[in-house]
VEXDREN-2710 file (C-alpha; in Angstrom, 1 decimal):
% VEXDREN-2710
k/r/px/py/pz
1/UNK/36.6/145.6/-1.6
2/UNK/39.7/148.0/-2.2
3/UNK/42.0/145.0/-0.7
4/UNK/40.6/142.8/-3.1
5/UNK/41.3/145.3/-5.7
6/UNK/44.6/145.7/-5.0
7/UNK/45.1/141.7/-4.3
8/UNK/43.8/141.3/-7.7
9/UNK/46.8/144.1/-9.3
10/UNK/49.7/142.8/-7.5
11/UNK/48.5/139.4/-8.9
12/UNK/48.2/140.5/-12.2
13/UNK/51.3/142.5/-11.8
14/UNK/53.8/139.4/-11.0
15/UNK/51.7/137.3/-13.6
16/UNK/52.8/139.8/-16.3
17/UNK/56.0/139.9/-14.5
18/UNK/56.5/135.9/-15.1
19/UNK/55.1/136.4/-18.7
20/UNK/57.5/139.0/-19.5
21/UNK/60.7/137.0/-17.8
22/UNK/59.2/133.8/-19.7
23/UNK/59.5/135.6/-23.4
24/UNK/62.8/136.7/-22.2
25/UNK/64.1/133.3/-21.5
26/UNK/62.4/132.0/-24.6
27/UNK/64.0/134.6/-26.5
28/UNK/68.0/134.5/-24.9
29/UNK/67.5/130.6/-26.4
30/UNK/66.1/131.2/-29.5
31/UNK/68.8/134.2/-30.3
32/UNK/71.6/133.2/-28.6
33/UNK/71.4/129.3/-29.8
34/UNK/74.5/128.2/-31.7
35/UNK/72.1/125.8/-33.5
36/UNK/70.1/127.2/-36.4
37/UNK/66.1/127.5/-35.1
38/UNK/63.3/128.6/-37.2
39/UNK/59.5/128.4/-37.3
40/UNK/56.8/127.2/-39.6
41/UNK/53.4/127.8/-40.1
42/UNK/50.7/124.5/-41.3
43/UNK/52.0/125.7/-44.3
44/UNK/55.5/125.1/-44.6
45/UNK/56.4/128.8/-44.6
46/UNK/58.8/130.5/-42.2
47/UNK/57.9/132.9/-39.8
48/UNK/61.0/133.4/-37.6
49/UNK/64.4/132.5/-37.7
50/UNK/67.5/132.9/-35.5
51/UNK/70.5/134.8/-36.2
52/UNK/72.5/131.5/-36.7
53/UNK/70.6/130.3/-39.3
54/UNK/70.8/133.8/-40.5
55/UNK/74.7/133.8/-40.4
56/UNK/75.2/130.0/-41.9
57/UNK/72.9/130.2/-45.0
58/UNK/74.2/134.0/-45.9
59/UNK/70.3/135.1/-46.4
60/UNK/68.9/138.0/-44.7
61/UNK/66.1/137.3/-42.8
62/UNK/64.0/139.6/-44.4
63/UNK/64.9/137.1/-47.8
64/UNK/64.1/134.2/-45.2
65/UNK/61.0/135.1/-43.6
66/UNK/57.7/134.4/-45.4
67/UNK/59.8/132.2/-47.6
68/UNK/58.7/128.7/-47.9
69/UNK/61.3/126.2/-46.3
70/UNK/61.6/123.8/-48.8
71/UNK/63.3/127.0/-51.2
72/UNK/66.3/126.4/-49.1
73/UNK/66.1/122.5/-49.3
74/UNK/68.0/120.6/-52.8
75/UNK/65.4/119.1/-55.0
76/UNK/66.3/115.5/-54.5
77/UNK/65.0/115.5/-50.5
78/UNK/61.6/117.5/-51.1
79/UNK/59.1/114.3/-51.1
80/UNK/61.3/113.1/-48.0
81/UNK/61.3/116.3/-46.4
82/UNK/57.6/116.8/-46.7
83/UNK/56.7/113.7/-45.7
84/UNK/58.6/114.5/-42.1
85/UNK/56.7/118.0/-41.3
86/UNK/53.3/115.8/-42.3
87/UNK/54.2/113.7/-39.5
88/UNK/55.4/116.9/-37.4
89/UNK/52.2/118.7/-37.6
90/UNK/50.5/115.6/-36.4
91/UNK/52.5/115.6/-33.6
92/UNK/55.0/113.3/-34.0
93/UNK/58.4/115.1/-33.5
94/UNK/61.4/114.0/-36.5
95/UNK/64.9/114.0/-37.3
96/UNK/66.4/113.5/-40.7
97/UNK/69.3/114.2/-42.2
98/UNK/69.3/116.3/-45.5
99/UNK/71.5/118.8/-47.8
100/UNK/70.6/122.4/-47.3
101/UNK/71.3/125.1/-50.1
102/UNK/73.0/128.3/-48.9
103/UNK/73.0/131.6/-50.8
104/UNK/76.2/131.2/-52.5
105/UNK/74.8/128.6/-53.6
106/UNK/76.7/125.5/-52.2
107/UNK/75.1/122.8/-49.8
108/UNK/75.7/122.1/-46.0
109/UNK/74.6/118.7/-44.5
110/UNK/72.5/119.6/-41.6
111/UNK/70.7/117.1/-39.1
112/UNK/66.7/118.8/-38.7
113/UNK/64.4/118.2/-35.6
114/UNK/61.0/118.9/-36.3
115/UNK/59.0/119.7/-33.2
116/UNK/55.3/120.4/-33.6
117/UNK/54.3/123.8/-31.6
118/UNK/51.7/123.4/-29.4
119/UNK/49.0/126.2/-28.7
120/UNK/45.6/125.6/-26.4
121/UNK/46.3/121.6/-27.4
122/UNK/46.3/122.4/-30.5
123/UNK/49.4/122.2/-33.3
124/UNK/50.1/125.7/-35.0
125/UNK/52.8/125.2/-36.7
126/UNK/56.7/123.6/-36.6
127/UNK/60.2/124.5/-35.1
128/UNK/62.8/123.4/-37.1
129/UNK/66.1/122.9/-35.0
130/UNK/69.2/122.4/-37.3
131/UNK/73.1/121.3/-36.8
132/UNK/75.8/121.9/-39.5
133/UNK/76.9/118.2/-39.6
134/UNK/78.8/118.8/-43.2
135/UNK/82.2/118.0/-42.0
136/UNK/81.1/114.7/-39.5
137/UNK/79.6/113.8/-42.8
138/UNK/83.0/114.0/-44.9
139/UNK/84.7/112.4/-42.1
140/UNK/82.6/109.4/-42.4
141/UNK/82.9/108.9/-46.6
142/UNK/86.3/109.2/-46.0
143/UNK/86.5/106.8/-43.1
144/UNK/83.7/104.7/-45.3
145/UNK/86.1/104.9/-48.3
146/UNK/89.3/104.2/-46.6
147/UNK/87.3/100.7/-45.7
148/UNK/87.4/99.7/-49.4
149/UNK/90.1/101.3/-51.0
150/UNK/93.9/101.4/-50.6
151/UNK/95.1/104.6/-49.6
152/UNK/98.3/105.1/-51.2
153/UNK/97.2/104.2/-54.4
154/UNK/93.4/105.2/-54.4
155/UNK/92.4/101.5/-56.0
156/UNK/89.6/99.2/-53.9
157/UNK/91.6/97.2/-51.5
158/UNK/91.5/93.1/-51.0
159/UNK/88.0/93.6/-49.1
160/UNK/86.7/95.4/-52.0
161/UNK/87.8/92.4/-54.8
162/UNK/86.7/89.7/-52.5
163/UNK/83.4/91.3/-52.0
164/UNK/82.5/92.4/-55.6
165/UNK/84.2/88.8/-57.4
166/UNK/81.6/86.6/-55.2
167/UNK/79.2/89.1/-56.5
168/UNK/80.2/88.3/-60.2
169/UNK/80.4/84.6/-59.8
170/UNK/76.7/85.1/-58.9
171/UNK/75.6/86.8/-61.7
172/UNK/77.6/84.7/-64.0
173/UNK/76.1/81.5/-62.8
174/UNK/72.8/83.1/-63.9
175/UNK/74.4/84.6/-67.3
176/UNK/77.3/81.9/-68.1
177/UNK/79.3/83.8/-68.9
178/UNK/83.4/83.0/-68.0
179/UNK/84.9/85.5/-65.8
180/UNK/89.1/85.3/-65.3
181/UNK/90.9/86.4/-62.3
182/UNK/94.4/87.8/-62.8
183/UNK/97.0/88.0/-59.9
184/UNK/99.8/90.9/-60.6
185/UNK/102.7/90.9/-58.5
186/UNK/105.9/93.1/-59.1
187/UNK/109.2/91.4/-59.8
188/UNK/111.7/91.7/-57.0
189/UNK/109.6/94.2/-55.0
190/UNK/111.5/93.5/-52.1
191/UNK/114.6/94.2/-53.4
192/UNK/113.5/97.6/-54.7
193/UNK/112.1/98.2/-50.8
194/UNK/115.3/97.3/-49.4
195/UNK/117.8/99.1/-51.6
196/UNK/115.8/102.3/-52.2
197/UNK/113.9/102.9/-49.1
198/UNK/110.3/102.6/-48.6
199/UNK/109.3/105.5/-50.2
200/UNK/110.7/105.0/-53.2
201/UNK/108.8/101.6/-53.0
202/UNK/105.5/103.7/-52.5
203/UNK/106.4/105.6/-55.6
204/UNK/107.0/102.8/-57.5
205/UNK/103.3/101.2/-56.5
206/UNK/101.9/104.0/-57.3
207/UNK/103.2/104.4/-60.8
208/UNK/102.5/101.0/-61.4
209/UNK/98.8/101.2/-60.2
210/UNK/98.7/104.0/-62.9
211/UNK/99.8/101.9/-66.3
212/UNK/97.8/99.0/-64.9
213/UNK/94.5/101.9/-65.0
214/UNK/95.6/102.6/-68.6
215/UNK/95.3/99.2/-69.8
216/UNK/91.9/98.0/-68.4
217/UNK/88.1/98.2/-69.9
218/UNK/85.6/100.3/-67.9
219/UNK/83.7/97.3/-66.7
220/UNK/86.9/95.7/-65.2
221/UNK/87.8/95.6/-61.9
222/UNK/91.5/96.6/-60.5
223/UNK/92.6/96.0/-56.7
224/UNK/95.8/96.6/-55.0
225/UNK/95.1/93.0/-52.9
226/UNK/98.1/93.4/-50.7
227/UNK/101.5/94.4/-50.9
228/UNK/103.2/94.5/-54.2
229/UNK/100.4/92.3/-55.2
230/UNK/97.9/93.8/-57.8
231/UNK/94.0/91.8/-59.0
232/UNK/92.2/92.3/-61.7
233/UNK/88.6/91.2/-62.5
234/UNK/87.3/90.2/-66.2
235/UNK/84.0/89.9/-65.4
236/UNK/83.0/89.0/-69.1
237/UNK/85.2/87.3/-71.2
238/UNK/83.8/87.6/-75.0
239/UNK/86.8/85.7/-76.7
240/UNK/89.8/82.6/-75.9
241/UNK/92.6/85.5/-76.3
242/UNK/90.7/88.7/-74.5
243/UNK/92.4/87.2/-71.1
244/UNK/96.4/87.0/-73.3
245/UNK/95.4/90.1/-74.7
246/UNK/95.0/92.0/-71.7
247/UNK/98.6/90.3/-70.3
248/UNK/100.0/91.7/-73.1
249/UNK/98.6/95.2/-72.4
250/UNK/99.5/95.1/-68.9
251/UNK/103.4/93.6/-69.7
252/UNK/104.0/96.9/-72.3
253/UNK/102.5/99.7/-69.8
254/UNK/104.6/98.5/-67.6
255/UNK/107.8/99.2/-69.7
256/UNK/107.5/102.8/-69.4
257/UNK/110.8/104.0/-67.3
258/UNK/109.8/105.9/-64.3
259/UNK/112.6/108.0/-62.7
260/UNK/114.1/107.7/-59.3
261/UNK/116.2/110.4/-57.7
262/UNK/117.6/110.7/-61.4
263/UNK/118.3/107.4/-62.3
264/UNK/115.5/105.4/-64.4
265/UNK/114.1/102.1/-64.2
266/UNK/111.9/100.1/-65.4
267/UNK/109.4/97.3/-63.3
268/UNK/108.1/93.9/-65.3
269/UNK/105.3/91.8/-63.4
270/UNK/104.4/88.0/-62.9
271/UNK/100.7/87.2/-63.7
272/UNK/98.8/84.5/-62.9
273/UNK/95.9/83.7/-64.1
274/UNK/92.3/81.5/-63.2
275/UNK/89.3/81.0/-65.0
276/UNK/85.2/80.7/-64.0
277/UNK/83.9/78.0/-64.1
278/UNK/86.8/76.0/-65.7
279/UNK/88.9/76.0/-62.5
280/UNK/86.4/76.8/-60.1
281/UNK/83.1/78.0/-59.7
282/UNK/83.5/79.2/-55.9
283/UNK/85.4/82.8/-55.3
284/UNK/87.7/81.7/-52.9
285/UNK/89.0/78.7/-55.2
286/UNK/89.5/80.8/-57.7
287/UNK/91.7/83.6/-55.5
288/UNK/93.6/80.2/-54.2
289/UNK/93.8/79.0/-57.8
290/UNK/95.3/82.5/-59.5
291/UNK/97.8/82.4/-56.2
292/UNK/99.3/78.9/-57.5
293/UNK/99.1/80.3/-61.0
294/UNK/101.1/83.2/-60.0
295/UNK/103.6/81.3/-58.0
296/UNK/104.3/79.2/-60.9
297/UNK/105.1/82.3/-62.6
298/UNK/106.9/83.5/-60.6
299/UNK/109.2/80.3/-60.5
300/UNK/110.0/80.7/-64.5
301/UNK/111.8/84.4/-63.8
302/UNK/110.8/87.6/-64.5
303/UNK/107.7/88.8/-66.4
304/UNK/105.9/85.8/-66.7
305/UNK/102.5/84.4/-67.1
306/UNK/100.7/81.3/-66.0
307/UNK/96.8/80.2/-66.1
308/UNK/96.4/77.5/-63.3
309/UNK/96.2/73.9/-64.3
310/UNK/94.7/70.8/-62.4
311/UNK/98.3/69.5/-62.1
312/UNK/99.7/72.8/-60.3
313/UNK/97.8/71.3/-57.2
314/UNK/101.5/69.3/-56.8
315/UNK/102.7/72.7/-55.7
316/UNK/100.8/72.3/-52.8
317/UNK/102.8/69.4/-51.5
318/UNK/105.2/72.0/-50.6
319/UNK/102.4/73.5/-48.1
320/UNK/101.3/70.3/-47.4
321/UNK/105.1/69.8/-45.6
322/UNK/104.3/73.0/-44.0
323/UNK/101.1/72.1/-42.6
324/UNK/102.9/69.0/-41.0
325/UNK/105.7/71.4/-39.5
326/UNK/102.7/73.3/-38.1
327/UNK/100.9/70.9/-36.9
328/UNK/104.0/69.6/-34.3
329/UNK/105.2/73.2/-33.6
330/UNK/103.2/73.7/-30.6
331/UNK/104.5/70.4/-28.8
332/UNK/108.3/71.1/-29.9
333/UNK/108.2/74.8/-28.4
334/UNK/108.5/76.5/-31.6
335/UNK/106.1/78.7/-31.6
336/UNK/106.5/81.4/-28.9
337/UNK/104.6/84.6/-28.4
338/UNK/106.7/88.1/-28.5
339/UNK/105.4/91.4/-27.2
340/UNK/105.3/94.7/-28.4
341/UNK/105.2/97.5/-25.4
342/UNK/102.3/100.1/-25.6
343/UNK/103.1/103.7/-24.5
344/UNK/100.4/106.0/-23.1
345/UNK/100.3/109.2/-25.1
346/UNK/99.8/111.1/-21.8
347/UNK/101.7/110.0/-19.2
348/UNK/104.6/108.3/-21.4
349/UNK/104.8/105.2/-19.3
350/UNK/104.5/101.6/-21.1
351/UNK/101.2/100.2/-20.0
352/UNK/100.8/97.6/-21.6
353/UNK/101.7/95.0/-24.4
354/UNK/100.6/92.9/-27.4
355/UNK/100.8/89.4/-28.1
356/UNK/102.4/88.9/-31.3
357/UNK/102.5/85.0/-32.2
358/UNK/106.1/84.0/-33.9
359/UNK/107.0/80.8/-35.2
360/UNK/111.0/79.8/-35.5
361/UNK/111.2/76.8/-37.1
362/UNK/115.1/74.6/-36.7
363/UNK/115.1/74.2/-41.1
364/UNK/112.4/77.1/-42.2
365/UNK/114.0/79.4/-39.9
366/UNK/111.1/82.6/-38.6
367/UNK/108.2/82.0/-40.4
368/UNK/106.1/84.5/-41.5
369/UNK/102.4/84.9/-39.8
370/UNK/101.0/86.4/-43.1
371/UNK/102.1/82.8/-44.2
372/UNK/101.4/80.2/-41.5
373/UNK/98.0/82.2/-39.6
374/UNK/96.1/81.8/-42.9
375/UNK/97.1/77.8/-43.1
376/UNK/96.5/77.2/-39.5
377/UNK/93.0/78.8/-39.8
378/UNK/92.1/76.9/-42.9
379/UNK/93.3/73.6/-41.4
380/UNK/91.5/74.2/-38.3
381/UNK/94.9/74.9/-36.1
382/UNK/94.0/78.1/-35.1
383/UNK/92.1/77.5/-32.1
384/UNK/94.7/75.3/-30.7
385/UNK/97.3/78.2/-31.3
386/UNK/95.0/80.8/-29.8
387/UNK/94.5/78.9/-27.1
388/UNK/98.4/78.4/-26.5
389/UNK/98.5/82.2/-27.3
390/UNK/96.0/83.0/-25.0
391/UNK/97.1/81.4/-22.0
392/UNK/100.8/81.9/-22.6
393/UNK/100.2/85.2/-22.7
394/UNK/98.3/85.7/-19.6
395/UNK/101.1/83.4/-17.6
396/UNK/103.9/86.0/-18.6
397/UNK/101.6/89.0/-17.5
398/UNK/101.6/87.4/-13.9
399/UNK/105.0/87.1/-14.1
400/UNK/105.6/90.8/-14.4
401/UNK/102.8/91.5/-12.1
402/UNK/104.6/89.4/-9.2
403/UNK/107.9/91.3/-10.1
404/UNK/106.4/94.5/-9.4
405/UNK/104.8/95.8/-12.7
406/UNK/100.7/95.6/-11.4
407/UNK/100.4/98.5/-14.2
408/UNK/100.5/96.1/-17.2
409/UNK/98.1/95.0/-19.4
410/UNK/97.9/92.3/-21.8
411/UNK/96.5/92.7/-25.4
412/UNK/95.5/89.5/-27.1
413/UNK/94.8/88.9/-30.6
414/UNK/91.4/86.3/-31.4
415/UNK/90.7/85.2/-34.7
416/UNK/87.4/85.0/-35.9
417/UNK/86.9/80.9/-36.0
418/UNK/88.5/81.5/-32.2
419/UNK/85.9/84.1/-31.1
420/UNK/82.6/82.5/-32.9
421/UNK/83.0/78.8/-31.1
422/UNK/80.9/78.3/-28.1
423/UNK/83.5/77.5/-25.5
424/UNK/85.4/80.6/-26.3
425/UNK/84.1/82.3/-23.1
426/UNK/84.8/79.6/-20.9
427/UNK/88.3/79.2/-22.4
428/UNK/88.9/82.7/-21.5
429/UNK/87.6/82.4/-17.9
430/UNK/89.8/79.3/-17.3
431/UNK/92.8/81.4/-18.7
432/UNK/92.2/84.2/-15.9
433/UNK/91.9/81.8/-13.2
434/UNK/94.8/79.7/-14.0
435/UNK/96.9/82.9/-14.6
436/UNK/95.4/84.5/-11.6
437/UNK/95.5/88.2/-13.3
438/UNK/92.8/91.0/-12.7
439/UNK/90.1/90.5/-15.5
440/UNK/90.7/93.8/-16.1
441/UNK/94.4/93.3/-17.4
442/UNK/93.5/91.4/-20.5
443/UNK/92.6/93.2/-23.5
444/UNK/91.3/91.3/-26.6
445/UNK/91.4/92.6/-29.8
446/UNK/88.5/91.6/-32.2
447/UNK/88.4/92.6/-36.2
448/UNK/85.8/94.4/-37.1
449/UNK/84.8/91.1/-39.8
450/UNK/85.1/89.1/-36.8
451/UNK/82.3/91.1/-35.4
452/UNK/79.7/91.5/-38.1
453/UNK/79.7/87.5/-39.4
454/UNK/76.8/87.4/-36.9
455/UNK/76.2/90.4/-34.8
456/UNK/74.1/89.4/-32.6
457/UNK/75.7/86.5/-31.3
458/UNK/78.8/88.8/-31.2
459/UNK/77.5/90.7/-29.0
460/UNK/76.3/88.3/-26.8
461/UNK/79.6/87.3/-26.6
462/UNK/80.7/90.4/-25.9
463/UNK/78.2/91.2/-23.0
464/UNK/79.6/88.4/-21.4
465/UNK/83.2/88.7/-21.9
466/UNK/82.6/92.1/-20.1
467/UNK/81.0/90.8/-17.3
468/UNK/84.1/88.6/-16.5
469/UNK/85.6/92.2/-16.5
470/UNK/87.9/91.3/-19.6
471/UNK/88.4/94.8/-22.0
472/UNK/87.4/94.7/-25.7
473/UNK/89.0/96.0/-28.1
474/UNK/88.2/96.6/-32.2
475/UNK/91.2/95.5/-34.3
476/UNK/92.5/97.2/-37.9
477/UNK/89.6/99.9/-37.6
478/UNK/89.5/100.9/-41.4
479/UNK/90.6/97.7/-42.9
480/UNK/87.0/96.1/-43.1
481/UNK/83.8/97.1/-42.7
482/UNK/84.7/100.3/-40.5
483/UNK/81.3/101.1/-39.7
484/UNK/80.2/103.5/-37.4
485/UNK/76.2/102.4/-36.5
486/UNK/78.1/99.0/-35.7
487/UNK/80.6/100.5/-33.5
488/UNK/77.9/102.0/-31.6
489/UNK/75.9/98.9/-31.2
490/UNK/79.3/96.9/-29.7
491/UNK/80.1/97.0/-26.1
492/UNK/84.0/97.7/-26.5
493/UNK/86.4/99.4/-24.7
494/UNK/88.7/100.6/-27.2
495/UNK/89.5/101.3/-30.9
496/UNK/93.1/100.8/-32.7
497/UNK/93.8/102.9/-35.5
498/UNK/95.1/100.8/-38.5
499/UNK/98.6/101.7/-39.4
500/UNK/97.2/102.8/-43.0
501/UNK/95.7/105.6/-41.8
502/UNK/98.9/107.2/-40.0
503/UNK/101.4/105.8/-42.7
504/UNK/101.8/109.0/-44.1
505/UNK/101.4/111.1/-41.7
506/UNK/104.7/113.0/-41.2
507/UNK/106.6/112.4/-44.4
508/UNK/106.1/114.3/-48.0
509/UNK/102.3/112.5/-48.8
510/UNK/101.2/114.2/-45.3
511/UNK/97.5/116.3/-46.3
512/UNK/95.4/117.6/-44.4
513/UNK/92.6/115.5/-45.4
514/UNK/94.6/112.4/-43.7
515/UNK/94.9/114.1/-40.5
516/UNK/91.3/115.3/-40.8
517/UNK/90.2/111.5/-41.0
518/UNK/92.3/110.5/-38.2
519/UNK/91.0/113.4/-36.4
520/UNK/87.6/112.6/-36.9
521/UNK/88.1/109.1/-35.7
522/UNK/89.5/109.9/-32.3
523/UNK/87.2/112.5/-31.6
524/UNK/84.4/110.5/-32.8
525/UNK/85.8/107.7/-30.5
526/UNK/85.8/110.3/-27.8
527/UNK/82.1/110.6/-28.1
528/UNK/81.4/107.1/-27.6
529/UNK/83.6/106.9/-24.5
530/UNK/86.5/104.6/-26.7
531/UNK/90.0/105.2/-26.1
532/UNK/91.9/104.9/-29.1
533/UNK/95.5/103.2/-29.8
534/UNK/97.6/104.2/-32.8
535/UNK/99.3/101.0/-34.2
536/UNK/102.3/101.1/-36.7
537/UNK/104.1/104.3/-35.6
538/UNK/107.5/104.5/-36.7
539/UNK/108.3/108.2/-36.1
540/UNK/108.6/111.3/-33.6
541/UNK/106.5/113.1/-35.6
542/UNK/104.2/110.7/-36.4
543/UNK/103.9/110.6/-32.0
544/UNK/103.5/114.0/-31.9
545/UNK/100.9/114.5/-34.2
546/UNK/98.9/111.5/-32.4
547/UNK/99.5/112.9/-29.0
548/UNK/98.1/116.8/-30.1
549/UNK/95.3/115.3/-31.9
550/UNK/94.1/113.5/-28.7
551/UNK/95.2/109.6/-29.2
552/UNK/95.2/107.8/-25.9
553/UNK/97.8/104.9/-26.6
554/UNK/100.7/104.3/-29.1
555/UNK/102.2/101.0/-30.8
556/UNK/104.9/100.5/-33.1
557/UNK/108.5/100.6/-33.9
558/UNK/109.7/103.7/-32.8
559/UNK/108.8/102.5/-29.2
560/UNK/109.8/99.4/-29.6
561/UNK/109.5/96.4/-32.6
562/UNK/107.9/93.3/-31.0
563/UNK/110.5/90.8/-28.4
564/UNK/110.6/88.0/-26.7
565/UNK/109.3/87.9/-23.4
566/UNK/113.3/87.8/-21.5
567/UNK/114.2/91.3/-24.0
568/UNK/110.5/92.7/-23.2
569/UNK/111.6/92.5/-19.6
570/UNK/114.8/94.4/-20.4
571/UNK/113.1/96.6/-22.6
572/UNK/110.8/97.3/-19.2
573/UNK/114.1/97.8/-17.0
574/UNK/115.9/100.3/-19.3
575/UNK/112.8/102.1/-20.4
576/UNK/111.8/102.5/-16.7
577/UNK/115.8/103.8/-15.9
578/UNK/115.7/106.5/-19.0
579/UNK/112.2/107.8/-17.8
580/UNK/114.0/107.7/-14.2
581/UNK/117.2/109.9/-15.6
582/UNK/114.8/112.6/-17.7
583/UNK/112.4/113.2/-15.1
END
């Protein structure tokens, strides 16, 4: 019997042993947790916390405990925040997002799992698990902002005016009301850029998005579109002259002298002008339309105005002798892909390069791509070219593979007409076996529009691209749509880092809020497993920056501009040899 006793103590001994090790444990998590834990009763009130909720809210826990949680929660998320313990205390664990309030009184953006505490089968109550999320948060208005909006000037970008004028077409065919469209381009821009330096350019842009702001209504709609180019929106036009009256406005703001480096100057601007629904009642007519308008202007000197007319279509025959140019330029040889080296941050060896498609034309001389993409997409040219593109580009990457260079990549551009047509996958498996390259070596670079036309066929076409073995890249991020739940959904490889973002980056507009945003994207990259290429740097210090904040891969002039494929070899040769005589 006494064994039995004594059985029964040692037993009873290590099970308050485990107990006691178990509460330990329990308790080393629930202290020691950088993540802010607390307790709740059926109730809603709070019966423990941990010192890092403690610590981040500024309460004491005495002020905490027996406090109800939703004290501590702003007013707008109650209904939603009760509606998530109900389904807690029913055991169904939650996570939401919501604004805390600390006891300073400001707010902190925390993301809250609810997890039901279970007792003899039975819930008892809730732990709250919280993470500070304030600053992801910031990051991704920014990021969200940057999408819409130009970032020198602070005005909604070309996405944002195409977006909300097809929204007031809509509402106008229901209202009938006339809407105009005004292009707004500075007079001799380029001259101004070229003479005084870029950043005097940038000042002037920005003083001129300021008078335009001074001479709008509240319901109208300014956009820097591109470049020097300005748009503006009248949604309602009440009287004949409100659309003169507003040219008018627009021609004496700008008057006002702004000084540079002690000298002042003053800028006049070209406007053209279209109506809704006299000259079209479809948004992309009417952009086209308020283009010929503006060219027109443009033609007459400076500071001019013109509305679009039916008979301004004869300007088009000058496009129209374009197109034809276009059309024969792949069969005469005159359009010829360059390539612009790409420099891992790391290891600062060239790994790779991007196709850039150049057209040199024996009377127009190098034509633009801003000008002759845009025509060969609309005329249904572009999947010829990208095809040429595609394959050309591929051919010269085997070429530098059989001298030696089995390092190199090739980056290649697909429009979105390109990547949405059903052969497209085919085409690009007929381009690696006739090249005869590693699957591996050929990047493609899809724009994030591209992408969300029709997701889920995208990413079908995605799926398989990667199967082939072909690495997918996300074009321009910040220029579109530049969201993030997408670019978790798409199976890419890598993300490149719009020049707009790092434009600033080293000179006098340099904030901290610019490299916070570029920050946030790499690191936010980093947790999806992207690597991330910086396009458009021109400086050391622009490289520098990229490199400390963690950027994979850099692109832009201060490596290299873009070449043909005989000076990209050179370029290869020499850069090799410097590396060679530093090392």
């Amino acid at each position: 019997m006494s064994h039995l006793v004594q059985a029964s103590a040692k037993e009873m001994e290590q099970l308050n042993n485990t107990l006691l090790e178990s509460e330990q444990r329990y308790k080393s998590l629930f202290e020691h947790n950088p993540d802010m834990i607390y307790s709740m009763n059926m109730n809603g009130y709070i019966t423990s916390v941990n010192p890092a909720l403690v610590q981040t809210l500024g309460f004491s826990e005495t002020d905490m405990l027996q406090a109800h949680a939703l004290n501590f929660v702003c007013k707008k998320d109650h209904k939603r925040v009760v509606e998530h313990f109900r389904l807690a205390i029913h055991d169904k664990p939650q996570t939401f997002v919501t604004s805390i309030r600390k006891k300073d009184g400001s707010e902190i953006v925390c993301s809250i799992t609810n997890i039901p505490i279970v007792v003899n089968q039975s819930v008892v109550g809730v732990y709250g698990i919280s993470k500070n999320i304030t600053w992801q948060k910031n990051a991704e208005e920014k990021i969200e902002r940057l999408a819409f909006h130009d970032s020198l000037t602070g005005l909604p970008n070309r996405s944002q005016f195409e977006k909300r004028l097809r929204e007031f077409v809509e509402e106008n065919q229901h209202t009938k009301n006339k809407l105009a469209v005004m292009f707004i381009d500075i007079d001799h821009f380029k001259i101004i850029n070229e003479s005084l330096g870029h950043h005097i350019g940038d000042v002037v842009l920005k003083h001129v998005s300021k008078q335009l702001r001074q001479t709008i209504k509240g319901e109208d709609l300014l956009c820097r579109f591109a470049g020097d180019v300005f748009t503006l929106i009248l949604p309602t036009l009440d009287k004949p002259g409100e659309v003169i009256d507003t040219a008018n406005r627009i021609g004496e703001a700008l008057k006002m002298p702004i000084y540079l480096d002690g000298q002042e100057y003053t800028v006049s601007a070209s406007i053209g002008i279209s109506i809704y629904p006299d000259d079209s009642m479809d948004a992309d007519v009417l952009i086209k339309n308020a283009d010929i308008a503006l060219h027109k202007a443009k033609e007459k000197g400076r500071g001019k105005r013109e509305f679009f007319t039916g008979e301004m279509n004869a300007f088009t025959l000058e496009r129209l002798k374009l197109e034809g140019y276009l059309r024969k330029a792949i069969q005469k040889g005159e359009l010829q892909p360059y390539f612009q080296p790409q420099l891992c941050m790391k290891t600062e060896r060239i790994t790779g390069f991007e196709a850039l498609l150049r057209w040199n034309h024996p009377e127009l001389g190098l034509v633009s791509p801003m000008q002759f993409v845009p025509l060969a997409e609309e005329i249904g040219l572009i999947d010829d070219i990208g095809r040429f593109v595609l394959f050309e580009s591929c051919k010269q990457l085997r070429r530098w593979h059989d001298e030696g260079a089995h390092h190199l990549s090739i980056s290649v551009n697909v429009s979105g007409r390109q990547f949405q047509r059903l052969s497209f996958v085919y085409e690009v498996k007929e381009a690696l076996q006739t090249s005869g390259i590693p699957a591996e070596c050929l990047h493609l670079e899809l724009t994030e529009s591209t992408m969300i036309h029709n997701v889920q066929y995208s990413i079908s076409i995605m799926q398989e691209l990667r199967e082939l073995g072909v690495k997918l890249s996300i074009d321009d991020f910040g220029t579109g749509y530049s969201s993030l739940s997408y670019l978790k959904d798409f199976p890419v490889d890598s993300l490149k880092i719009d020049q707009s973002f790092i434009r600033h980056l080293s000179d006098d507009f340099f904030n901290t809020s610019d490299a916070a945003i570029i920050k946030a994207i790499i690191m936010m990259c980093e947790g999806l497993s992207l690597s991330t290429v910086a396009e458009g740097v021109e400086t050391y210090e622009q490289l520098k920056l990229l490199r400390e904040y963690g950027c994979h891969t850099a692109q832009g002039y201060i490596i290299s501009k873009p070449m043909p494929a005989n000076e990209a070899q050179l370029f290869l040769k020499e850069f090799l040899k410097m590396k060679n005589s530093t090392s």
